[in-house]
mmCIF file as Biopython writes it, N, C-alpha, C and O atoms, coordinates in Angstrom:
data_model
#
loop_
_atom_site.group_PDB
_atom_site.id
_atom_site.type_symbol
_atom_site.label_atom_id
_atom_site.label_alt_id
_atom_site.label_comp_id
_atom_site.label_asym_id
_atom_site.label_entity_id
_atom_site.label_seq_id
_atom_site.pdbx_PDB_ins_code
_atom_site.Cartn_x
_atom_site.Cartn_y
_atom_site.Cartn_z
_atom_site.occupancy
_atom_site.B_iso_or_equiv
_atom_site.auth_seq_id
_atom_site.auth_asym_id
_atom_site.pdbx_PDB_model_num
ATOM 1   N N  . UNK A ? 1  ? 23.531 140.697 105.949 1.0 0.0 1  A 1 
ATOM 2   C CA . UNK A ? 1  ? 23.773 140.440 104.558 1.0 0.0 1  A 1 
ATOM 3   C C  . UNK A ? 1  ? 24.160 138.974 104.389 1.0 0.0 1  A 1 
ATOM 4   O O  . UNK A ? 1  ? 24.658 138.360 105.332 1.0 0.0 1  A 1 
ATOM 5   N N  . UNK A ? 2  ? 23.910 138.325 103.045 1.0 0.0 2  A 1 
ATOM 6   C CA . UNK A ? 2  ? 23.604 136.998 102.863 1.0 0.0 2  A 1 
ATOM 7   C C  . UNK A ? 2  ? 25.293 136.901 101.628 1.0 0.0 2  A 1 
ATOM 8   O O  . UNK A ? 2  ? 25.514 137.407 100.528 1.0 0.0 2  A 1 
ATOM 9   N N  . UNK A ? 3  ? 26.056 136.095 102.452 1.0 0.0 3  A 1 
ATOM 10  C CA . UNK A ? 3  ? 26.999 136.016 100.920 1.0 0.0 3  A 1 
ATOM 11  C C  . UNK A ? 3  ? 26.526 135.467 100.047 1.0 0.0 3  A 1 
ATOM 12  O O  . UNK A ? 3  ? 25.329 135.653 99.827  1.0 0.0 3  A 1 
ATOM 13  N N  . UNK A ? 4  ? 27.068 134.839 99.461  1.0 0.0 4  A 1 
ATOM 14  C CA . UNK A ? 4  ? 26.836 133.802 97.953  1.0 0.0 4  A 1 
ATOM 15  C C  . UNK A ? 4  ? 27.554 132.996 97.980  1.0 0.0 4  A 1 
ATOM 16  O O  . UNK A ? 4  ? 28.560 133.388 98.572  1.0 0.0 4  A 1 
ATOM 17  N N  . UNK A ? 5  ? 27.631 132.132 97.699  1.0 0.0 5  A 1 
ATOM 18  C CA . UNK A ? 5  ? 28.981 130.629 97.732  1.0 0.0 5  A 1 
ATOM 19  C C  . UNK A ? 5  ? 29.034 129.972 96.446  1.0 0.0 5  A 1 
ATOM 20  O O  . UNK A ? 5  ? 28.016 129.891 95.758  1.0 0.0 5  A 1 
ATOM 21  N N  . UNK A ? 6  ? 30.044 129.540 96.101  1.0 0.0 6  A 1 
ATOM 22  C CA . UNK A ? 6  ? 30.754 129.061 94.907  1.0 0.0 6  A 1 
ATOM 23  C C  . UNK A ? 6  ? 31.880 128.020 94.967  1.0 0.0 6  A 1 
ATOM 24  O O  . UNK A ? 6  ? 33.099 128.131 95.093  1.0 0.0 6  A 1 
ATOM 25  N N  . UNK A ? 7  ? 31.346 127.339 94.880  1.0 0.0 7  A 1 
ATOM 26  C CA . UNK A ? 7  ? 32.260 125.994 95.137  1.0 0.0 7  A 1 
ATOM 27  C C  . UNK A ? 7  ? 33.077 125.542 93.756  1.0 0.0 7  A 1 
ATOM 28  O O  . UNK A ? 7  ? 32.508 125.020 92.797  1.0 0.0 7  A 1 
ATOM 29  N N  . UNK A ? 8  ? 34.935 125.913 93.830  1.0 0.0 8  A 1 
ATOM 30  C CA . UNK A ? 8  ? 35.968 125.795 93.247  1.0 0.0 8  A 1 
ATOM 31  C C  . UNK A ? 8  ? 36.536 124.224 92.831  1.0 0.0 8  A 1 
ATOM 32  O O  . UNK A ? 8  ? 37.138 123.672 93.753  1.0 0.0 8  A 1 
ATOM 33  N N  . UNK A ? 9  ? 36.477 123.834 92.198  1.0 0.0 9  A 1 
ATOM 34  C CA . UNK A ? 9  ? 37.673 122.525 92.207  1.0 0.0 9  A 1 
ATOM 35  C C  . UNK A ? 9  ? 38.749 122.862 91.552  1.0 0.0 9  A 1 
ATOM 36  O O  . UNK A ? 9  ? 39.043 123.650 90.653  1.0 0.0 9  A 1 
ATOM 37  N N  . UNK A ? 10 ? 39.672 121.488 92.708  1.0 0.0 10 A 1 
ATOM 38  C CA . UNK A ? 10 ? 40.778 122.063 92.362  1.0 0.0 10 A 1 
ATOM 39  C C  . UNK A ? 10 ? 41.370 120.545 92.254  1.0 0.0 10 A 1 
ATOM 40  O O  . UNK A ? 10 ? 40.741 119.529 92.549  1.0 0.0 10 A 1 
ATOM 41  N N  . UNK A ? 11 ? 43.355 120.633 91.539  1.0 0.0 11 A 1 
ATOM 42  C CA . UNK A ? 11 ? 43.323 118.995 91.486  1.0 0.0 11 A 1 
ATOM 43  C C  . UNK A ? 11 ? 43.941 118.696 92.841  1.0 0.0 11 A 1 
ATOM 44  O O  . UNK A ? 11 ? 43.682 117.514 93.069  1.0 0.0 11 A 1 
ATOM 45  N N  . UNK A ? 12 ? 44.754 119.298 94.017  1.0 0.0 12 A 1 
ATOM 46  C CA . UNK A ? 12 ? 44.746 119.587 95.215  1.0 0.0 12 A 1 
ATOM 47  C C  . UNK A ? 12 ? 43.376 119.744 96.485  1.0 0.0 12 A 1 
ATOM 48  O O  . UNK A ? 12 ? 43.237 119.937 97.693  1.0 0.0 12 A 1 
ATOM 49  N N  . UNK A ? 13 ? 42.682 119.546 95.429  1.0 0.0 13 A 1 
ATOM 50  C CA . UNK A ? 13 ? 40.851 119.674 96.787  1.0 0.0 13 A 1 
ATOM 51  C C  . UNK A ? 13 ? 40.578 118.627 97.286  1.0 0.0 13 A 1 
ATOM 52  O O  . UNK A ? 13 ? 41.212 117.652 96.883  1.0 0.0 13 A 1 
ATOM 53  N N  . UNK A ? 14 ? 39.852 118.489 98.026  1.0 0.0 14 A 1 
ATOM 54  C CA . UNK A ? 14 ? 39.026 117.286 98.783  1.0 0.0 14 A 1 
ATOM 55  C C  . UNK A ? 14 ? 37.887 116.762 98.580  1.0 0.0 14 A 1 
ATOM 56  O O  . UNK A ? 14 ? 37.124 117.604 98.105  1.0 0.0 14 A 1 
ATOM 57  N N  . UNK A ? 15 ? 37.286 115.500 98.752  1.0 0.0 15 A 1 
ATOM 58  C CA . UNK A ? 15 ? 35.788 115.468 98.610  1.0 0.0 15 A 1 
ATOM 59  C C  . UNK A ? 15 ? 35.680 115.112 99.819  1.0 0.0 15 A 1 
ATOM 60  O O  . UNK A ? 15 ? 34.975 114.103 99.823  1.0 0.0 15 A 1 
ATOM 61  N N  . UNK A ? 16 ? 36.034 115.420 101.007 1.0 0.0 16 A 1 
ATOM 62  C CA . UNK A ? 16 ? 35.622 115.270 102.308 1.0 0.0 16 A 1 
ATOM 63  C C  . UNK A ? 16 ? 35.399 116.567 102.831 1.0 0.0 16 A 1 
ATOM 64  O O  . UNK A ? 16 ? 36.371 116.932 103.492 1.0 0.0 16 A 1 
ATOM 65  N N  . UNK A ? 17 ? 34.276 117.592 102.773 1.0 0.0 17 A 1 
ATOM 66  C CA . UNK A ? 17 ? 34.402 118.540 103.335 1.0 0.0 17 A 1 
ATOM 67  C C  . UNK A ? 17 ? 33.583 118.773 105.012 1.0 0.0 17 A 1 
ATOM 68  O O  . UNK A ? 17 ? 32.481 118.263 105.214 1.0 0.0 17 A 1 
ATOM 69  N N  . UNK A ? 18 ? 33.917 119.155 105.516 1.0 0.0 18 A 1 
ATOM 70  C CA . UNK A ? 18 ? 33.592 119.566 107.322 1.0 0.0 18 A 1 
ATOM 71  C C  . UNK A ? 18 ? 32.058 119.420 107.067 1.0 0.0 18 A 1 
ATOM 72  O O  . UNK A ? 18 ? 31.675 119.967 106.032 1.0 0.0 18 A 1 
ATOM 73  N N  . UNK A ? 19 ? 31.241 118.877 107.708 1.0 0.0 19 A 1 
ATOM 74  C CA . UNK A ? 19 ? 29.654 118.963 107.780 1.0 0.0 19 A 1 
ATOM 75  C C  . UNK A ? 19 ? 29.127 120.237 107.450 1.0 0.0 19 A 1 
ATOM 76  O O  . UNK A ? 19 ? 28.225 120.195 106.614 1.0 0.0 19 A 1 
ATOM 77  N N  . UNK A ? 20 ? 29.430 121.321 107.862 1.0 0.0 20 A 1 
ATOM 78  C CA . UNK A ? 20 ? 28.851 122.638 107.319 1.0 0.0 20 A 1 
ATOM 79  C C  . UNK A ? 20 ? 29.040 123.120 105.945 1.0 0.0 20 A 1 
ATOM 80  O O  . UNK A ? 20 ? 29.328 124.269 105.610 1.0 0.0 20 A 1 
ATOM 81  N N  . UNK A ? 21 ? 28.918 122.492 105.480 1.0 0.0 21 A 1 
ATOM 82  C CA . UNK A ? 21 ? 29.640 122.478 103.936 1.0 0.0 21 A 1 
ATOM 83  C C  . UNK A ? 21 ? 28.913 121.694 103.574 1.0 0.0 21 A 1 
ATOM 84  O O  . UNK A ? 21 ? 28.458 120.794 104.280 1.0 0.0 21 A 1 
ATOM 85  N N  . UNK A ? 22 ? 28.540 121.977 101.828 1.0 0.0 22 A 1 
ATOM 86  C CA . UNK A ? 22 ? 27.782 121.236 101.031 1.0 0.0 22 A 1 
ATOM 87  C C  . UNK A ? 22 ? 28.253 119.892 100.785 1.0 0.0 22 A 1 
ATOM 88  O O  . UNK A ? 22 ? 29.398 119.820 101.231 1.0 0.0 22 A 1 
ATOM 89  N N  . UNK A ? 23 ? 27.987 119.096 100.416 1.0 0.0 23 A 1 
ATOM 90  C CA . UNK A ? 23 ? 28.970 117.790 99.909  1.0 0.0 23 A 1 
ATOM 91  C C  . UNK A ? 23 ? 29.448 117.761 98.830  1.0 0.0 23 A 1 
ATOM 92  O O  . UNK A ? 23 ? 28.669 118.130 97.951  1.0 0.0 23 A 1 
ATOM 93  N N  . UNK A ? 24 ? 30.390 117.483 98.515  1.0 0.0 24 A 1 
ATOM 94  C CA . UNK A ? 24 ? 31.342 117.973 97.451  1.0 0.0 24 A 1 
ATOM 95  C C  . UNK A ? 24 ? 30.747 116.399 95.869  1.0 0.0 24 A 1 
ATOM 96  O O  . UNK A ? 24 ? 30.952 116.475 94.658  1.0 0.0 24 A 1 
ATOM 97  N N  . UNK A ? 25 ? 30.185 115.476 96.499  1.0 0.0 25 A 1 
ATOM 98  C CA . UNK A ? 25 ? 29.571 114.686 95.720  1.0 0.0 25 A 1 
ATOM 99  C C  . UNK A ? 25 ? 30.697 113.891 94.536  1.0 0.0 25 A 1 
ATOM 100 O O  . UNK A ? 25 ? 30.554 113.833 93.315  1.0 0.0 25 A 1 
ATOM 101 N N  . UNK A ? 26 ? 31.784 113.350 95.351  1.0 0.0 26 A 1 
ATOM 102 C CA . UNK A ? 26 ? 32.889 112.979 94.631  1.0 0.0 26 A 1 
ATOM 103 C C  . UNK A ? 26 ? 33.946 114.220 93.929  1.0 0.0 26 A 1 
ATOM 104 O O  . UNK A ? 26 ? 35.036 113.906 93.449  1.0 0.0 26 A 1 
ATOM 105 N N  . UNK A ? 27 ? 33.439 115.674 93.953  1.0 0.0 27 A 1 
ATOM 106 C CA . UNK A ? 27 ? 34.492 116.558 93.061  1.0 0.0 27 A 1 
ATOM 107 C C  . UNK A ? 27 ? 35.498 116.962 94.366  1.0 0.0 27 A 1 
ATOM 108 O O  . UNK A ? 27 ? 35.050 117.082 95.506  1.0 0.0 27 A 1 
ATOM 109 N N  . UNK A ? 28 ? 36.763 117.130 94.061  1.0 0.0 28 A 1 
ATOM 110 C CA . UNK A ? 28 ? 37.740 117.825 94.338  1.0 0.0 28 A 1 
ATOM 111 C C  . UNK A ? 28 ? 37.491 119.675 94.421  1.0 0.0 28 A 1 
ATOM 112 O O  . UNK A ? 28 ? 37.672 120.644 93.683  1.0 0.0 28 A 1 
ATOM 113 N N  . UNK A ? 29 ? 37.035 119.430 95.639  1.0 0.0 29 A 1 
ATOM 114 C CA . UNK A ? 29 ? 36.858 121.152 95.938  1.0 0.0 29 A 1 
ATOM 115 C C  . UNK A ? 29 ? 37.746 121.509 96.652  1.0 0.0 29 A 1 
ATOM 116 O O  . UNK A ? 29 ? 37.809 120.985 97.764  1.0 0.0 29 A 1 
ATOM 117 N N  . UNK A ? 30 ? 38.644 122.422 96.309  1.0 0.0 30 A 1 
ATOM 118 C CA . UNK A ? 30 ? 39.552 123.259 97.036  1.0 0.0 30 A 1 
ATOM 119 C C  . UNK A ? 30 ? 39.063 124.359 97.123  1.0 0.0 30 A 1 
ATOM 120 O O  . UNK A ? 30 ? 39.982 125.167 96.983  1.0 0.0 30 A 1 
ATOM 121 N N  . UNK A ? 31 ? 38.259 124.792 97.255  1.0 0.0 31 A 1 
ATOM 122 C CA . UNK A ? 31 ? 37.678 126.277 97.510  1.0 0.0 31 A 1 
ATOM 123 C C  . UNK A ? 31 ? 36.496 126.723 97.667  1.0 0.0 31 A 1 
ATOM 124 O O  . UNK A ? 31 ? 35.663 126.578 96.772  1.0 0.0 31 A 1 
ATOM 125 N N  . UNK A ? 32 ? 36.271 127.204 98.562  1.0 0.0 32 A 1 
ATOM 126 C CA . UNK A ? 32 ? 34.824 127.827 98.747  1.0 0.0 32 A 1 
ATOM 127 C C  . UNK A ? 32 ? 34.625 129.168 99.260  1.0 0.0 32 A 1 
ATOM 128 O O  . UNK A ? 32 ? 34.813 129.472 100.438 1.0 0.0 32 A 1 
ATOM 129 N N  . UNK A ? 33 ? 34.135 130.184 98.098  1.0 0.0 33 A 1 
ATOM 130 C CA . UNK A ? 33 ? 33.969 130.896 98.101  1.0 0.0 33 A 1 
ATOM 131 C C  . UNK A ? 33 ? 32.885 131.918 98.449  1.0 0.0 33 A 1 
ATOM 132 O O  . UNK A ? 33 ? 32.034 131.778 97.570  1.0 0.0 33 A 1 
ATOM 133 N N  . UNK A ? 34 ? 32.463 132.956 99.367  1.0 0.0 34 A 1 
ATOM 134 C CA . UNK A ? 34 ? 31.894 133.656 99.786  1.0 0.0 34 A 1 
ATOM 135 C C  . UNK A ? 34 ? 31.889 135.057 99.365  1.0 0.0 34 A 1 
ATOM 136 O O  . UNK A ? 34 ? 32.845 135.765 99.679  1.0 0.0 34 A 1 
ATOM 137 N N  . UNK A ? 35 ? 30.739 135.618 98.566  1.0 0.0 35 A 1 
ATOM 138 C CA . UNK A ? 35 ? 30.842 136.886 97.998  1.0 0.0 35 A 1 
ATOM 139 C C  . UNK A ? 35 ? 29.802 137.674 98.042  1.0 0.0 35 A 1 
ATOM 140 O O  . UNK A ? 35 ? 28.652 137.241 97.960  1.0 0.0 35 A 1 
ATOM 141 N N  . UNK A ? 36 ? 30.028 138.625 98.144  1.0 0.0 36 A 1 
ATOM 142 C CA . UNK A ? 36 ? 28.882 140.010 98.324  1.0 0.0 36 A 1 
ATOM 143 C C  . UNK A ? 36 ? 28.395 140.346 96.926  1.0 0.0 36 A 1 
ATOM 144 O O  . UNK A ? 36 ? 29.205 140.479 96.009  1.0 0.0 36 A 1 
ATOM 145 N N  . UNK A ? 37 ? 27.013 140.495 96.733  1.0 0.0 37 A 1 
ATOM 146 C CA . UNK A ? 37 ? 26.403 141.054 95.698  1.0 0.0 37 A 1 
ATOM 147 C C  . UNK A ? 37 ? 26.357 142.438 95.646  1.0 0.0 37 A 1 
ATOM 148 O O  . UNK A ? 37 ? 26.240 143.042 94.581  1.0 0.0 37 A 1 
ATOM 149 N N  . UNK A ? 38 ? 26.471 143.186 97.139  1.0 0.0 38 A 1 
ATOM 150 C CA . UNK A ? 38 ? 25.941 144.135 97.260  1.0 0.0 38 A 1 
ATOM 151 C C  . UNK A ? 38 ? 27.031 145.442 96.910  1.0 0.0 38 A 1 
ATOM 152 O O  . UNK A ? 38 ? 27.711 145.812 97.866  1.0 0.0 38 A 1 
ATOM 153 N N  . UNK A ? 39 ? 27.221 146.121 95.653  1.0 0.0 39 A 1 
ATOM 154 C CA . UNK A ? 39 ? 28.463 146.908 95.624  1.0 0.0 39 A 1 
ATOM 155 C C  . UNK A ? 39 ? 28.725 147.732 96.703  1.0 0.0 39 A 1 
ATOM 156 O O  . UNK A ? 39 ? 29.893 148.112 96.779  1.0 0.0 39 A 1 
ATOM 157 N N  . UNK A ? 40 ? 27.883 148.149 97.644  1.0 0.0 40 A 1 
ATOM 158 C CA . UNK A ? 40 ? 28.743 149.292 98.589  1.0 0.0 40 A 1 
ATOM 159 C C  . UNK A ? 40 ? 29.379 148.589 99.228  1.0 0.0 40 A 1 
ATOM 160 O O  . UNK A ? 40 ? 30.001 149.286 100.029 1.0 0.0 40 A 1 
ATOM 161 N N  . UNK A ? 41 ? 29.725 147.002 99.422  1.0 0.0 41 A 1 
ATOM 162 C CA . UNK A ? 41 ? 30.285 146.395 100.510 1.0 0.0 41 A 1 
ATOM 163 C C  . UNK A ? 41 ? 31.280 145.228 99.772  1.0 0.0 41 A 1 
ATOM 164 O O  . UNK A ? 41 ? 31.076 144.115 100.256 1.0 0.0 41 A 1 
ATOM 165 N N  . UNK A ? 42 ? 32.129 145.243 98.891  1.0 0.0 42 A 1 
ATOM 166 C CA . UNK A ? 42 ? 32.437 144.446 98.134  1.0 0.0 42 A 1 
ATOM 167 C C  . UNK A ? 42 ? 33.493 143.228 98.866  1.0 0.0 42 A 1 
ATOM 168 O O  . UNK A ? 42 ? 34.705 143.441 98.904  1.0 0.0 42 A 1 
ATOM 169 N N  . UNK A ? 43 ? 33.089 142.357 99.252  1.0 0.0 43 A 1 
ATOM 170 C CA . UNK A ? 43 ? 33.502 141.293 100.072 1.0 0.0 43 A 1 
ATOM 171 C C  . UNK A ? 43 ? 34.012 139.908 99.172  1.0 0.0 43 A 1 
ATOM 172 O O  . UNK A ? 43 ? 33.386 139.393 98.246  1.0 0.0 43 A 1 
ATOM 173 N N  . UNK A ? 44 ? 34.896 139.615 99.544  1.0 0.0 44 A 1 
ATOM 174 C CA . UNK A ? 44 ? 35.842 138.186 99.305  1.0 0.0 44 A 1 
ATOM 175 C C  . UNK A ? 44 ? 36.120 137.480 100.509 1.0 0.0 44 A 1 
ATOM 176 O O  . UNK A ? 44 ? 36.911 137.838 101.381 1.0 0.0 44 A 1 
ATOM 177 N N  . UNK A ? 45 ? 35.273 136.244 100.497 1.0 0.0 45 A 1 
ATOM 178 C CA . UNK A ? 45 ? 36.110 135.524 101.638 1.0 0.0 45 A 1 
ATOM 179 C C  . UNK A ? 45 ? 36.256 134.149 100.886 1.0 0.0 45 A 1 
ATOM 180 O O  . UNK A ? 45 ? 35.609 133.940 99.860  1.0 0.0 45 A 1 
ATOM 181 N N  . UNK A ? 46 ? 37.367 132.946 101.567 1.0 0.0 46 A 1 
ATOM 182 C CA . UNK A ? 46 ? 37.551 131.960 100.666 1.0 0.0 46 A 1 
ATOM 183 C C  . UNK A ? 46 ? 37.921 131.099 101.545 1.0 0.0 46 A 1 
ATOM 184 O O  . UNK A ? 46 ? 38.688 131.583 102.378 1.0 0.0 46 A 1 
ATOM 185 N N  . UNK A ? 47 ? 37.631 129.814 101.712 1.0 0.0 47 A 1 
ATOM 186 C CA . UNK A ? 47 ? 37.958 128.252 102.322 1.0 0.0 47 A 1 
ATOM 187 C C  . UNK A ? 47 ? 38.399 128.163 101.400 1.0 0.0 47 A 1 
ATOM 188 O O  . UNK A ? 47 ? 38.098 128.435 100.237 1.0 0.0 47 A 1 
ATOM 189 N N  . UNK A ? 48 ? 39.914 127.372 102.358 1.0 0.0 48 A 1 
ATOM 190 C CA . UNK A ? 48 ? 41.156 126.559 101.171 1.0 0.0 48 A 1 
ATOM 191 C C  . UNK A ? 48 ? 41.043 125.347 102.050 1.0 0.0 48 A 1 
ATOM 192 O O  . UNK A ? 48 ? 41.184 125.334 103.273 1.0 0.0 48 A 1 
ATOM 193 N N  . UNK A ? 49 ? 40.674 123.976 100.994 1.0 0.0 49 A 1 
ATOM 194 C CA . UNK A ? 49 ? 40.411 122.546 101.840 1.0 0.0 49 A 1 
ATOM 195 C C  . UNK A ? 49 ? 41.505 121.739 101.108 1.0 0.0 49 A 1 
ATOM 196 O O  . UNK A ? 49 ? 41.072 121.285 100.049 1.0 0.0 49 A 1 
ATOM 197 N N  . UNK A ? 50 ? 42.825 121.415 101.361 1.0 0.0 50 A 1 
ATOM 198 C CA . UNK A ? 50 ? 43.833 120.901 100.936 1.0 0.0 50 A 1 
ATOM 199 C C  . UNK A ? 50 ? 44.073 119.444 101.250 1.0 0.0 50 A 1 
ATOM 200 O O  . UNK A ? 50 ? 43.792 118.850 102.291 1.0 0.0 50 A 1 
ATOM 201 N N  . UNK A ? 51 ? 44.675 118.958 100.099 1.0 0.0 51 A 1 
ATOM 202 C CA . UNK A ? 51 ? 45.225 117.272 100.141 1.0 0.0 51 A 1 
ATOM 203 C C  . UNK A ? 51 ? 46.269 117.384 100.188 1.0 0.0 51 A 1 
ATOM 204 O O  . UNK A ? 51 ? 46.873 116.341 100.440 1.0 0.0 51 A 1 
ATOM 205 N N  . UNK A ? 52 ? 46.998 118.475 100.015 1.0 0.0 52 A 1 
ATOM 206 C CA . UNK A ? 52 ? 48.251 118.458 100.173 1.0 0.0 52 A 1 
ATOM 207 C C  . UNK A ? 52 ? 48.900 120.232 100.866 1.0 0.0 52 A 1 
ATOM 208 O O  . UNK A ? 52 ? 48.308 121.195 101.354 1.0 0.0 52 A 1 
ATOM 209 N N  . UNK A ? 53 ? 50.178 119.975 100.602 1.0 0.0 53 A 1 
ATOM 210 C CA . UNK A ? 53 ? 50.939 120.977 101.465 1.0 0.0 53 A 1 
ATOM 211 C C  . UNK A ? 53 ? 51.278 122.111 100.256 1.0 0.0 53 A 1 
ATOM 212 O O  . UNK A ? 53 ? 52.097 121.910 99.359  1.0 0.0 53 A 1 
ATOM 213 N N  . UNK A ? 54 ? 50.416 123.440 100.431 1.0 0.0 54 A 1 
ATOM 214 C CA . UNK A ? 54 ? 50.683 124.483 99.446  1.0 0.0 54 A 1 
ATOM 215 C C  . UNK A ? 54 ? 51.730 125.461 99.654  1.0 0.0 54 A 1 
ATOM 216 O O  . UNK A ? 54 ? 51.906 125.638 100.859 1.0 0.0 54 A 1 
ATOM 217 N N  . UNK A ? 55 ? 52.558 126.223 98.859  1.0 0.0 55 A 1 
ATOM 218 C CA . UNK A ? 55 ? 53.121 127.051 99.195  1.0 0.0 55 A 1 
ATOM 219 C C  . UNK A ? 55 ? 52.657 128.243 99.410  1.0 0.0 55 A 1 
ATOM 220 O O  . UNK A ? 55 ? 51.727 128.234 98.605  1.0 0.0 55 A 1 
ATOM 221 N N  . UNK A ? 56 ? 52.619 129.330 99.938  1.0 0.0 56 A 1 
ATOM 222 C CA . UNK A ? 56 ? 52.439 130.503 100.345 1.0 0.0 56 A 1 
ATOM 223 C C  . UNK A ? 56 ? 52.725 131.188 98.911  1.0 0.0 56 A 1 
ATOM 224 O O  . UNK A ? 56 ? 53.704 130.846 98.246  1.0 0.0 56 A 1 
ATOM 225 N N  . UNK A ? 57 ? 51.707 132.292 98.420  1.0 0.0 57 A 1 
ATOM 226 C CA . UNK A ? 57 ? 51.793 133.012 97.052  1.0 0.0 57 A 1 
ATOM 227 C C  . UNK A ? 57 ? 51.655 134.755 97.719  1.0 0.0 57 A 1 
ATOM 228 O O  . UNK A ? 57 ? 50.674 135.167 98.338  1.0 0.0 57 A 1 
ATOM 229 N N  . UNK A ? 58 ? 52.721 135.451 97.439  1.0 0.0 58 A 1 
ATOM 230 C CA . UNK A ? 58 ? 52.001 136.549 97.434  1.0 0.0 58 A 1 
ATOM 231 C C  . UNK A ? 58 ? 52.571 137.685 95.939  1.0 0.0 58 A 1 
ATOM 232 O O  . UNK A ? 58 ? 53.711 137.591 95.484  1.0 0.0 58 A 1 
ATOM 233 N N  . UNK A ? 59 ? 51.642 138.570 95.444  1.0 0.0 59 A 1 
ATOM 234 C CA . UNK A ? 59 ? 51.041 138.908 94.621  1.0 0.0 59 A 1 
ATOM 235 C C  . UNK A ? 59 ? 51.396 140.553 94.859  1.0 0.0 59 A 1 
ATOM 236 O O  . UNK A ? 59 ? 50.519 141.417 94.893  1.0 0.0 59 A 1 
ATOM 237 N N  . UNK A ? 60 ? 52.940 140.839 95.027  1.0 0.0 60 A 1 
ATOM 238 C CA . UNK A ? 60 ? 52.705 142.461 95.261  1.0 0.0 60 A 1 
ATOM 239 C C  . UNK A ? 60 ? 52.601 143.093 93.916  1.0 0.0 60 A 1 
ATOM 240 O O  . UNK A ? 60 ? 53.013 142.544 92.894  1.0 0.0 60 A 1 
ATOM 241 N N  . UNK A ? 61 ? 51.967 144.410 93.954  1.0 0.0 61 A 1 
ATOM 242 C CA . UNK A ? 61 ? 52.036 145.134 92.898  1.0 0.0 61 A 1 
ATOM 243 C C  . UNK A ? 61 ? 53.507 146.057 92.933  1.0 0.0 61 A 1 
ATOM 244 O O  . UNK A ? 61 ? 54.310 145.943 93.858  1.0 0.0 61 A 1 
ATOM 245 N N  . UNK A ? 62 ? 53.735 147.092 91.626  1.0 0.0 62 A 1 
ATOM 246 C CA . UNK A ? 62 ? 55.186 147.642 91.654  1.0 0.0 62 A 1 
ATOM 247 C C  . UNK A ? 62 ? 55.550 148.281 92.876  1.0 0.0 62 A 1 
ATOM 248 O O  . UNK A ? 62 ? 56.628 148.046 93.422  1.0 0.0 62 A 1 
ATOM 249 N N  . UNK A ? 63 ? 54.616 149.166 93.384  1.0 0.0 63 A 1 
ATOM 250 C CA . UNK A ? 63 ? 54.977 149.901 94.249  1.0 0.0 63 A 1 
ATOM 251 C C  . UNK A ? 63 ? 55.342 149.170 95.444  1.0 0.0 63 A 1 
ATOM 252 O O  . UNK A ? 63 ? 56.131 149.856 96.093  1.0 0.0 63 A 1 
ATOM 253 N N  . UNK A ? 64 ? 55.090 148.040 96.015  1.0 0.0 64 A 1 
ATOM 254 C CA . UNK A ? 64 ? 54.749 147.302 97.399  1.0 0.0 64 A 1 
ATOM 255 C C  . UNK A ? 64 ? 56.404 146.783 96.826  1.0 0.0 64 A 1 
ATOM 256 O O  . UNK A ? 64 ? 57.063 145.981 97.489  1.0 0.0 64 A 1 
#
């Protein structure tokens, strides 16, 4: 299966991204995203490319 990619800017992103990576062409990309089209397999994956030092977020719901 083939993801999909989606390239995020962010004001924390880079325009230097790793060779395997598209060139960011002067934008501030902090994110690159990888996603499944295919519903039986519903996939999220995400590159975080930082200029700076982020804090850790987490997101529990009530029960957690």
């Amino acid at each position: 299966m083939k993801l999909n990619s989606h390239y995020v800017e962010k004001p924390w992103g880079r325009d230097d991204l790793p060779p395997v990576f598209t060139k960011a062409d002067g934008r501030q990309i902090g994110e690159v995203w990888f996603d499944s089209s295919d519903e039986k397999l519903p996939i999220l994956v995400k590159w975080l490319f930082t200029s700076e030092n982020l804090s850790i977020q987490v997101h529990p719901n009530d029960e957690q």
